[in-house]
C-alpha positions as CSV (number, residue, x, y, z in Angstrom):
1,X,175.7,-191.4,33.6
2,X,176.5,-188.9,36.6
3,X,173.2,-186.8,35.0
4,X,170.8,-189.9,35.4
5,X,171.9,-190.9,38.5
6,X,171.3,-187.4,39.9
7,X,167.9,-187.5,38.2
8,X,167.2,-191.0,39.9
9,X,168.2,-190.1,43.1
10,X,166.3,-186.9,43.3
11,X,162.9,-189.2,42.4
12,X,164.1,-191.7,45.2
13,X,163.5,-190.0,48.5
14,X,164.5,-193.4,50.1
15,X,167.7,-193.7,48.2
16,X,169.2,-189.6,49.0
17,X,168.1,-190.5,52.7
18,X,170.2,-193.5,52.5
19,X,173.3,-191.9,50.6
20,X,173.3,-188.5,52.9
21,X,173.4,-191.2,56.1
22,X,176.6,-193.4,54.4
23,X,178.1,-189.8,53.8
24,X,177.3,-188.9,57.5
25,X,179.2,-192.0,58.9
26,X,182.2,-191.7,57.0
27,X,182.8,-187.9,58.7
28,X,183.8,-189.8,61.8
29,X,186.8,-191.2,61.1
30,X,188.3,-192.8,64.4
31,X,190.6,-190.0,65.2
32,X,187.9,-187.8,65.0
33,X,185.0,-189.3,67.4
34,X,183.8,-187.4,70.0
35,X,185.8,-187.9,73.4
36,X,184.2,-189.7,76.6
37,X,185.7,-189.0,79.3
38,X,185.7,-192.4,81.9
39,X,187.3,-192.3,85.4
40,X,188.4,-195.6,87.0
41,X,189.3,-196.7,90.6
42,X,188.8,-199.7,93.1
43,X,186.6,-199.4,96.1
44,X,189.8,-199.0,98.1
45,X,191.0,-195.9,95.7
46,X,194.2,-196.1,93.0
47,X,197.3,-197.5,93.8
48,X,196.3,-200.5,96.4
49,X,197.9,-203.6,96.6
50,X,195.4,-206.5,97.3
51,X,196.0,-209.8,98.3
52,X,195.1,-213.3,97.3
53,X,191.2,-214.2,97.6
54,X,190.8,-210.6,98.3
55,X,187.1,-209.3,95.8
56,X,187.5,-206.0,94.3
57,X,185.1,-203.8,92.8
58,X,185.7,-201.0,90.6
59,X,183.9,-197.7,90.2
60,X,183.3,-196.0,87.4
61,X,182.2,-192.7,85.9
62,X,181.7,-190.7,83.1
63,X,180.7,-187.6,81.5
64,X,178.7,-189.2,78.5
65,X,176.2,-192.6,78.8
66,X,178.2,-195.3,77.2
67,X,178.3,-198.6,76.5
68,X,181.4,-199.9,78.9
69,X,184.0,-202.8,78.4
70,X,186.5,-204.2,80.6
71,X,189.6,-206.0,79.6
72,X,191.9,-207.0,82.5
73,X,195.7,-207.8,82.1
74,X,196.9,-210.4,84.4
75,X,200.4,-210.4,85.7
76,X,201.4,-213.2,82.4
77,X,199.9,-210.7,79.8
78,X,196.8,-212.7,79.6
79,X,194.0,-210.4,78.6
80,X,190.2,-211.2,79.5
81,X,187.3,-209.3,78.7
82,X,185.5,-209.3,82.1
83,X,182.4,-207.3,81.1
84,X,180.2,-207.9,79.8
85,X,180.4,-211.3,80.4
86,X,177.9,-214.4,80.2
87,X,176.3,-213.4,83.5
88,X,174.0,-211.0,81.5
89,X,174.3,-207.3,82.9
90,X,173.3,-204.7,81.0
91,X,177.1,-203.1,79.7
92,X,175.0,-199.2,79.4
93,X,176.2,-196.9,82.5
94,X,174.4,-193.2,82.3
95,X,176.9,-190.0,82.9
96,X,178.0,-188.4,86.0
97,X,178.6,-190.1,89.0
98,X,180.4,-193.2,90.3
99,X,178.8,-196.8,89.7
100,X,180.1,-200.2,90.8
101,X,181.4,-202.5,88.3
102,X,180.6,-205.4,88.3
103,X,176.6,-204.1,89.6
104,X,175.8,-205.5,92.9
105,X,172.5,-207.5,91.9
106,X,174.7,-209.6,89.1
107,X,176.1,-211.7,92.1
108,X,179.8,-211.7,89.9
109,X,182.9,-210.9,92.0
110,X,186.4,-209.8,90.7
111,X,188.8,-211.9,92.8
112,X,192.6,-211.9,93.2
113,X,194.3,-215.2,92.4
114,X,197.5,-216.3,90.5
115,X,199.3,-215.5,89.0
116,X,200.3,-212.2,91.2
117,X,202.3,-209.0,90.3
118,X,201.5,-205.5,88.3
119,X,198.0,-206.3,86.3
120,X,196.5,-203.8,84.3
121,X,192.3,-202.6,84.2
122,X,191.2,-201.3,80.9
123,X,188.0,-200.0,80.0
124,X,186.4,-198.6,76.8
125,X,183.3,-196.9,76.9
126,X,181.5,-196.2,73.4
127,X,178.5,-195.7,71.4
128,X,178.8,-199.0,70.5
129,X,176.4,-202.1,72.1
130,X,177.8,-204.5,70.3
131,X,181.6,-204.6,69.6
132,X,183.3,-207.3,67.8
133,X,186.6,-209.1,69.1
134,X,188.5,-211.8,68.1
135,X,188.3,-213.8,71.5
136,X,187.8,-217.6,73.1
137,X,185.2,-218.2,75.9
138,X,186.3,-219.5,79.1
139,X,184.3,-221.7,81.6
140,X,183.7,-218.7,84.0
141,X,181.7,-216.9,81.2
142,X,184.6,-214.2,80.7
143,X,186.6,-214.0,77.2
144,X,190.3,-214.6,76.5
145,X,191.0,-211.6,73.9
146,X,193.1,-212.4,71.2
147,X,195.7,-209.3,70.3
148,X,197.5,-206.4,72.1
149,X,195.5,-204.0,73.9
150,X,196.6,-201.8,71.7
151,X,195.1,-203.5,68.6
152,X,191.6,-203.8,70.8
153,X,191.8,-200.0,71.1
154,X,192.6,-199.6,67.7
155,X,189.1,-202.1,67.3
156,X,186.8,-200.4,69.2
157,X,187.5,-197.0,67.9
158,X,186.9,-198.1,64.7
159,X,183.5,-200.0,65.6
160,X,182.6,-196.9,67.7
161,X,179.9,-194.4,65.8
162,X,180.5,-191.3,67.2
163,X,181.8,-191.3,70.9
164,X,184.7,-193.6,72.5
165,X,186.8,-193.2,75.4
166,X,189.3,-195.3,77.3
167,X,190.9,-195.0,81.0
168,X,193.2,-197.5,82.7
169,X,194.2,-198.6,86.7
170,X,197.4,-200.8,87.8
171,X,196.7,-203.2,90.7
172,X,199.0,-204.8,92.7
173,X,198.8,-208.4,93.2
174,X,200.1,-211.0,95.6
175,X,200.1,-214.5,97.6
176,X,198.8,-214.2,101.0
């Protein structure tokens, strides 16, 4: 059986492509994929305390291109996926130096309202375009995640090819 199969596969150009790329995949196991390195901060630099109504935008870099996501960890362990979202910007941010996040011509702000205390930033970056997550749309075109963030890491580095990285920023919230 193993002879014929040999033979066949030898005859079948198409077919030993296709079994040396499943054996390629499977070599990048999720504690083995190549790191990205990703840097996160607000406009007004780390460890800021902003106030109610207040819009913040983050910054980002990295020292790969990469597919980013955001998940954001209000101050009741609610976690939303904030990009991408349903206002339709491209999720791709090319290496080395600092970009806004959310991008300025997508007309989406980040702003502070209840409930207020320590919140969390998360971001992923990946090889991926198109990861897949449990999670419930809301009306303002962000996603309510489903899961820990820790089982969403665990996620993405398993739908990642061969690159992921993840960084993370506290912000302090409060009423006005």
């Amino acid at each position: 059986m193993v002879r014929s199969l040999l033979f066949w596969l030898a005859k079948c150009t198409v077919c030993a492509v296709f079994v040396v790329s499943v054996q390629f995949h499977q070599l990048a196991t999720a504690s083995e994929l190549d790191p990205i390195t990703v840097e996160i901060t607000t406009h007004l630099g780390d460890q800021q305390s902003f106030v109610e109504g207040d819009v913040i935008s983050f910054l980002l870099s990295m020292d790969r291109d990469a597919y980013v996501y955001l998940f954001y960890r209000d101050a009741k362990a609610n976690l939303v996926q904030i990009y991408p979202n349903q206002q339709g910007a491209s999720h791709f941010y090319e290496k080395g130096f600092y970009m806004p996040v959310p991008p300025p011509q997508t007309g989406f702000q980040f702003k502070i309202q209840p409930p207020f205390g320590d919140e969390k930033l998360f971001v992923f970056a990946t090889d991926n375009a198109d990861v897949k997550l449990n999670a419930r749309l809301l009306v303002s075109g962000l996603s309510l995640v489903d899961g820990s963030i820790e089982e969403i890491e665990a996620e993405f580095r398993q739908q990642s090819g061969l690159r992921f990285g993840s960084a993370n920023l506290t912000i302090k919230s409060r009423s006005r």
